[in-house]
N, C-alpha and C positions, 0 to 999 in steps of 0.2 A: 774296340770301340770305333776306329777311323779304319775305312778300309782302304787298301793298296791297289786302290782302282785307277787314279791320277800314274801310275808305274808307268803303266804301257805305254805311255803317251810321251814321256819324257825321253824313251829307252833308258839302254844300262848303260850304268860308267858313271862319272862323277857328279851328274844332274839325279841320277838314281841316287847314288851315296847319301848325297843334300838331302833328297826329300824323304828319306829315311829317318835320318838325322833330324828333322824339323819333325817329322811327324812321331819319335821318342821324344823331343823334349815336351812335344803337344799332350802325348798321351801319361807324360807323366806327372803335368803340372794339373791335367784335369782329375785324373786320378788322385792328389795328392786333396785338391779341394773337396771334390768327392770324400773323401777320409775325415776333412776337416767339417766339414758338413755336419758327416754321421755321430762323430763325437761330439760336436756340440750340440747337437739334437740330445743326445744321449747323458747329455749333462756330465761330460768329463773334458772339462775346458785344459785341465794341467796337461793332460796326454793329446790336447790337441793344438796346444801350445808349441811343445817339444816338438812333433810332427811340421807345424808349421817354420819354426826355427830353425829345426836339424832341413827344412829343405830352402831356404833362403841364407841359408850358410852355405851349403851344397852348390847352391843356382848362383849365389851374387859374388861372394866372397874368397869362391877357389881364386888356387893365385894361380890356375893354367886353368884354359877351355877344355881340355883333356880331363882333368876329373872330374867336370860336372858331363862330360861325356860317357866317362865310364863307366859314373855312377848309373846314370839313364840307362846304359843300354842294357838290352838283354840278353846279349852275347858279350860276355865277360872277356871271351878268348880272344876277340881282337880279330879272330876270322870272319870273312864275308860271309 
């Protein structure tokens, strides 16, 4: 959805890392409304409840930045 066009411009190394970083938690808080959106269009507010929920438990309430990190990302391994 957002593309990796701002990269270049930053270079690589920890400025890169960041806007990586910013731009997973971007794509996933829009995706996540998007979700919430289509369910409740669809008139299934319980399942769009839980979605909402389970990801403001995720986002607000971890007790370390690391697993609302890990959760996001989509490299699970940890490798660049």
């Amino acid at each position: 959805m957002f593309t990796n066009a701002p990269v270049g411009f930053v270079g690589y190394g920890y400025a890169n890392h960041r806007l990586r970083e910013s731009q997973q938690v971007i794509n996933a808080l829009v995706s996540l409304v998007l979700m919430f959106y289509w369910l409740a269009k669809n008139r299934v507010f319980i399942g769009s409840l839980l979605i909402a929920s389970y990801g403001v438990i995720a986002l607000v309430l971890s007790p370390k930045p690391g697993i609302a990190k890990l959760l996001l990302s989509s490299n699970p391994s940890g490798s660049p």
